[in-house]
N, C-alpha and C positions, 0 to 999 in steps of 0.2 A: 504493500500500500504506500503508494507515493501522500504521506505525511504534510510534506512540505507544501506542495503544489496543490491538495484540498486548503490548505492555510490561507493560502494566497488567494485562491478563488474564493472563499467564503468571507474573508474581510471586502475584497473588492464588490462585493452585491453591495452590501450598505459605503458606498467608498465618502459621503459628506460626514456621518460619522464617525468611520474611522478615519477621516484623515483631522475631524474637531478633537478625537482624542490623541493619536498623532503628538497633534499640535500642542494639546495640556502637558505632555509627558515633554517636549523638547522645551517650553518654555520653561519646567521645572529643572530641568537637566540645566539650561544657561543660565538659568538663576545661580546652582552648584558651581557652574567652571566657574562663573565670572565672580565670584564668593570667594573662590579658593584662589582666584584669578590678583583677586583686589589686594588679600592678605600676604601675599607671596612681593607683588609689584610695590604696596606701599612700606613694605620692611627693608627691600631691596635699595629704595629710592632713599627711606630716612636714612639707612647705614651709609650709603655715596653720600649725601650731604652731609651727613655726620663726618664723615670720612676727610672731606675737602675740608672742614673747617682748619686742619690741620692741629687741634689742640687737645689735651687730653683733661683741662681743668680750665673753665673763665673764672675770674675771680671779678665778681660786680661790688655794687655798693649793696647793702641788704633792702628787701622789699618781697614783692610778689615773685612768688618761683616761674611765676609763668609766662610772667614777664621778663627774666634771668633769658629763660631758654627762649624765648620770642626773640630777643636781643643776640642772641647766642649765634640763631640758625638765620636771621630774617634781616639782624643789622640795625634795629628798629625796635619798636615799644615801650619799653619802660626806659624813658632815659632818667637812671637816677648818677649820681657825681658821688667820684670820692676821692679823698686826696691820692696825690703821687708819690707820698710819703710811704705809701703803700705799697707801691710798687717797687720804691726804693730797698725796702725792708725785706722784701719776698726775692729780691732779685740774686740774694746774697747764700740761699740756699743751694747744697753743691749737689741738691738729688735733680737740680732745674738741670734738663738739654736743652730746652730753646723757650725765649721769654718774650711778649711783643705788648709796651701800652699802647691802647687806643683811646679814643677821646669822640665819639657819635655825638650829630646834632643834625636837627629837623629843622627844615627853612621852608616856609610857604612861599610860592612861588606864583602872583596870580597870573602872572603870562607863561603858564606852564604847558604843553604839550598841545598844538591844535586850538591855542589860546584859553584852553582851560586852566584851572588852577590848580596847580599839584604842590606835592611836598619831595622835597627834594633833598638825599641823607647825603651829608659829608661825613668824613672821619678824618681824623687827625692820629697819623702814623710817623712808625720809624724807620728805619731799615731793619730791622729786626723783624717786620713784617713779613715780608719776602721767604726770611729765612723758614719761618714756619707753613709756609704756600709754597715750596717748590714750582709749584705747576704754573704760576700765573707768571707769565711772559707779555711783553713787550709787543703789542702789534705796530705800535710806531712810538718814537721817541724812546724818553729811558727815564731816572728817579729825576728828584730834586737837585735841583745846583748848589742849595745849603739846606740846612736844618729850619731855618729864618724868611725862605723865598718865599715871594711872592706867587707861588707856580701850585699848580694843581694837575693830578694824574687821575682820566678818567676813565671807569667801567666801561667794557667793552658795549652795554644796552645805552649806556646814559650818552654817550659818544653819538649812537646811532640814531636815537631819539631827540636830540640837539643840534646835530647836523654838525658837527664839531670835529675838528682836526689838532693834530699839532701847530702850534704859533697861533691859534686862535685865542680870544682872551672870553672870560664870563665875571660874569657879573651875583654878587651874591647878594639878594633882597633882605634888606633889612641890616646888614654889616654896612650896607654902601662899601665894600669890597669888591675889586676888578682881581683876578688872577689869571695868570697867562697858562694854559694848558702847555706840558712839555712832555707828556707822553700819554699813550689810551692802551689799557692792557686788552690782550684778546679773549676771546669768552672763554669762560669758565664753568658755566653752567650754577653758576651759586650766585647769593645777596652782591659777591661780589661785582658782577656787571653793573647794579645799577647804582651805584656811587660815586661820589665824588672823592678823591684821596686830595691830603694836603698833609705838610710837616706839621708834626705833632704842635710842638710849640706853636706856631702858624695858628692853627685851630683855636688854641686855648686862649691868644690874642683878642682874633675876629670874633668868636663869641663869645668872648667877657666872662672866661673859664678860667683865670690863674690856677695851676697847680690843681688841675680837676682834671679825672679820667672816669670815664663809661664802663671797661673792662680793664681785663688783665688777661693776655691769651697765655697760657702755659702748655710745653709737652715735656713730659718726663724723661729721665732717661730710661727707667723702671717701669713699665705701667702699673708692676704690682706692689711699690710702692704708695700709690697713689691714698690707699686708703690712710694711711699714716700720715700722709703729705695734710690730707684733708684737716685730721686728727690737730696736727700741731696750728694749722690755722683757727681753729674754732675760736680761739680768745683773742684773736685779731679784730679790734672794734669796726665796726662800721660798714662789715664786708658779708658777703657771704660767695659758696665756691658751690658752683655749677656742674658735673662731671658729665662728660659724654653717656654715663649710663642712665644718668640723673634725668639727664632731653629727650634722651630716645624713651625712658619710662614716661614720661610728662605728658610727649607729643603722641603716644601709645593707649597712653588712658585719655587723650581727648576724643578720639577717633574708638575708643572701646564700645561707647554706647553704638555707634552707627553701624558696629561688625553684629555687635549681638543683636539687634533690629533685623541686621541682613540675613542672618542667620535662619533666624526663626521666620521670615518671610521663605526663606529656601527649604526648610523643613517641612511650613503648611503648603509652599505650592507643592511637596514630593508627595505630599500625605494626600493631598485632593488629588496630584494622578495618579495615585494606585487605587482609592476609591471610583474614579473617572474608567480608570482600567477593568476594572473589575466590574463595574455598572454595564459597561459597553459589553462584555465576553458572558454576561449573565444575560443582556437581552438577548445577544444572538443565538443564547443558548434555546432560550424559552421560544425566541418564534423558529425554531427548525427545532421542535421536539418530535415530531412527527417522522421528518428525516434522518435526525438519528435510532428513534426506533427500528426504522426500514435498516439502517443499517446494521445495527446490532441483530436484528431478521435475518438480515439475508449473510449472517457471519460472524461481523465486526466484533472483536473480542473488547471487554470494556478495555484495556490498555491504550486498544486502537483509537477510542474515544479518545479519552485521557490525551494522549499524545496529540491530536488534531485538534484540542479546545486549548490546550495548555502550548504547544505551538502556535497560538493566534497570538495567545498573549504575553507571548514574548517576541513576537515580533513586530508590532504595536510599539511594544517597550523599545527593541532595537531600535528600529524604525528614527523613532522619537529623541532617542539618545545621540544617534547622528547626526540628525535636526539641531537638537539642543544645543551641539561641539559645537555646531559651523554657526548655529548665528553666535555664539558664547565668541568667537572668533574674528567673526565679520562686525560686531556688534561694541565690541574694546574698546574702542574711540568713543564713541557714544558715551558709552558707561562711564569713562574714565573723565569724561567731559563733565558728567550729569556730580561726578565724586568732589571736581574740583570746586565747581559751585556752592556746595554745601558742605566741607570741611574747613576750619578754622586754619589749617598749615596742610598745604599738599606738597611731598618734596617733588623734585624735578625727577625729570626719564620720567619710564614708561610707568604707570599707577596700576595697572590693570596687566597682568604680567600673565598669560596663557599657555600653561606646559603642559609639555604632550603628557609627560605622569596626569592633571588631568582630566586630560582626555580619555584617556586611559580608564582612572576611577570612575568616572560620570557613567562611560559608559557601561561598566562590571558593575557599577550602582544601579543602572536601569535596567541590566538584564537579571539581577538578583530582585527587583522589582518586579519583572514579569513574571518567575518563579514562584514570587509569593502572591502575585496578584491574583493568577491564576488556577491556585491549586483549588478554591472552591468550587468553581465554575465548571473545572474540568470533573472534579470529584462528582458533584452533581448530574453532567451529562453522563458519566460513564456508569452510571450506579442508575440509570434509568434500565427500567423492564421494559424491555422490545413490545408487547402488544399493551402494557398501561400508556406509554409513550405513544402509540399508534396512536388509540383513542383519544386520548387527551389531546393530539395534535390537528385533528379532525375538526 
């Protein structure tokens, strides 16, 4: 008894049916990839931005933690000040490999972008900056001519978005400060692009900052270290210390509610198509009772049932779960789109991150789905009596 090919022909009589549940069953399935899709792409993306920061501990002023790591990853938020006494004092530790102050400030801009009005972040750096960014290179020009110049170095977006070159000069609102651009770094993919750098000093000048810094970027030599490091800071007034584990837990539990929502949206759409499954292989049980009577008549062992109702519904399931991969696949952009709008911090790359692993599960999830969808439906038709069947099909 060709199994398969009775499967095929018996879904295909009702085919707006089966292909409406089909369709329950793959949009459950891309709920799952694009689930497991999101949590895989946005772990991937925090660790790269974590990663480029280049630091293994920011040391800020004290305040909101969430504002700490907003500042951390973003460049921005909480700007609170603290001395550089500070920094002086930390600098002198021999567990320190590399040490960089910064000094962040917000300028409203009202002829900002298209003539609208934006905010626009400097920071006031060292060369010591560099040294904890390897990666950020020179697309034209080079540093500062003193520690004291007049000259600013911009982010590879802020460059593009101002239409701005080397030997161009800008103008800072509100400082009534001109600074001559002397070099633009190339992208980087982080908060870095869209800044403005100037010398440390320089900065703390223009905005009326004496002996005030925003952070403190540290890397260790040790990373394991670090807890100690922390340790002896704590009775340092006025400060508190930020760790890479600390951003990544932070920006983790922002984004925690919106996975567990996702979740249990991807659990009831699985649980409505195996009910959906199961609803659809229990009609088509009951209006062909008559024909499966004829057929257990004229032979058909109940197995032979069994296999022919419980082969529908898993291929329904298949079916569906193929469905589900490709648009989970086709559909990334989308999602990833729909994620950025409604999360508080998205890192950069890709958010929605689609591995064939699964593809892989979705699918061995939707075909252990048709196994279970189906065992009543088939149990049912195969445990009918050939002439009760008959009659009642009548």
């Amino acid at each position: 008894m060709n199994v398969l090919g009775i499967a095929f022909k018996n879904l295909s009589r009702k085919k707006i049916r089966t292909t409406l549940t089909v369709s329950g069953v793959a949009v459950a399935v891309a709920v799952l990839v694009s689930l497991f899709g999101f949590d895989a792409g946005y772990q991937k993306g925090l660790d790269n931005d974590i990663n480029k920061l280049g630091y293994h501990l920011l040391v800020t002023a004290k305040g909101c933690p969430y504002e700490a790591a907003t500042l951390m990853l973003k460049g921005g938020g909480g700007l609170r000040y603290m001395e550089d006494s500070v920094y002086k004092r930390i600098t002198s530790d021999n567990r320190i490999d590399k040490i960089t102050p910064q000094l962040v400030s917000s300028v409203y801009n009202q002829e900002g972008p298209e003539g609208r009005g934006a905010f626009t972040l400097y920071m006031g750096i060292e060369k010591s900056y560099l040294d904890l960014k390897p990666w950020s290179k020179f697309k034209s020009g080079g540093w500062f001519s003193s520690n004291n110049a007049d000259e600013a170095i911009m982010g590879y977006e802020a460059a593009e978005v101002e239409q701005r070159s080397v030997g161009d000069q800008i103008f800072i609102p509100g400082a009534e400060k001109v600074m001559k651009i002397v070099g633009i770094f190339e992208r980087t993919g982080t908060q870095d692009d869209g800044m403005i750098f100037m010398p440390l000093s320089k900065a703390q000048e223009i905005f009326k900052l004496p002996n005030k810094l925003t952070g403190i970027g540290i890397k260790l030599k040790d990373i394991r270290t670090i807890g100690k490091f922390e340790e002896d800071l704590y009775d340092e007034p006025g400060i508190q210390i930020v760790s890479l584990a600390q951003v990544r837990g932070t920006i983790l539990n922002l984004v925690s509610s919106a996975r567990a929502m996702a979740g249990s949206v991807a659990l009831i759409a699985i649980f409505i198509a195996v009910i959906g499954v199961t609803n659809t292989i229990l009609m088509s049980v009951f209006e062909r009772t008559k024909e499966i009577g004829v057929m257990k008549a004229l032979g058909a062992s109940w197995s032979d049932i069994f296999k022919i109702i419980w082969t529908e519904t898993i291929l329904i399931c298949g079916l569906g779960g193929i469905l589900g991969a490709a648009l989970a696949g086709i559909g990334s952009s989308l999602v990833e789109h729909i994620i950025r709008t409604v999360l508080p911090y998205a890192p950069a790359g890709k958010l929605v991150l689609i591995k064939p692993s699964f593809l892989v599960i979705s699918l061995l999830a939707t075909l252990v789905m048709g196994l279970v969808a189906g065992i009543y439906p088939a149990l049912r038709a195969s445990l009918m009596k050939p002439i009760e069947a008959i009659r009642s099909g009548e």
